[in-house]
N, C-alpha and C positions, 0 to 999 in steps of 0.2 A: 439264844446263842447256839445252842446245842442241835437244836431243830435245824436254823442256818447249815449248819455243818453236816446235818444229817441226810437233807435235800441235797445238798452240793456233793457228798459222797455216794448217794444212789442212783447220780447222772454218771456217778462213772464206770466205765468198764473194770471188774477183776477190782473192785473196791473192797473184798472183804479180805484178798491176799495183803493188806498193806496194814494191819492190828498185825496178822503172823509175820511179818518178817521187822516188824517194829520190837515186838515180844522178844524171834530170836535173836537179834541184833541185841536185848538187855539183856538177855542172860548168859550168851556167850562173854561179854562183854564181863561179868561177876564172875563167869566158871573160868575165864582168864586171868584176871585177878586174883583168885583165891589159888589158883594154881601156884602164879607167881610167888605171893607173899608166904606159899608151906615151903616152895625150893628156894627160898632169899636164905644166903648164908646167917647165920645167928650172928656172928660180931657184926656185919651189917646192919643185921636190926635192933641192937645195943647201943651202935654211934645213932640210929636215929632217932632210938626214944630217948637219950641225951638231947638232943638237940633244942627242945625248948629251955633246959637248965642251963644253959650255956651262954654265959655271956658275951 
């Protein structure tokens, strides 16, 4: 399977830009998130960790 895909990506042109923009597309992705979840107000994140206790 792996070979498949490795044949099929060295036919292509500018084949190895698409791991780096796979990569920063994950990590912006977590450094956005973690962004979010330090500025989420705190009684915000009180009502959610409630939220599986809740009937």
């Amino acid at each position: 399977m792996f070979k498949f895909i490795q044949q099929y990506t060295e036919k292509m042109v500018n084949a190895e830009i698409y791991p780096m923009i796979s990569l920063l597309i994950f990590f912006l992705f977590f450094v956005v998130l973690l962004v979010y979840v330090r500025k989420m107000d705190k009684n915000k994140t009180e009502i959610l960790s409630n939220i599986p206790l809740e009937k």
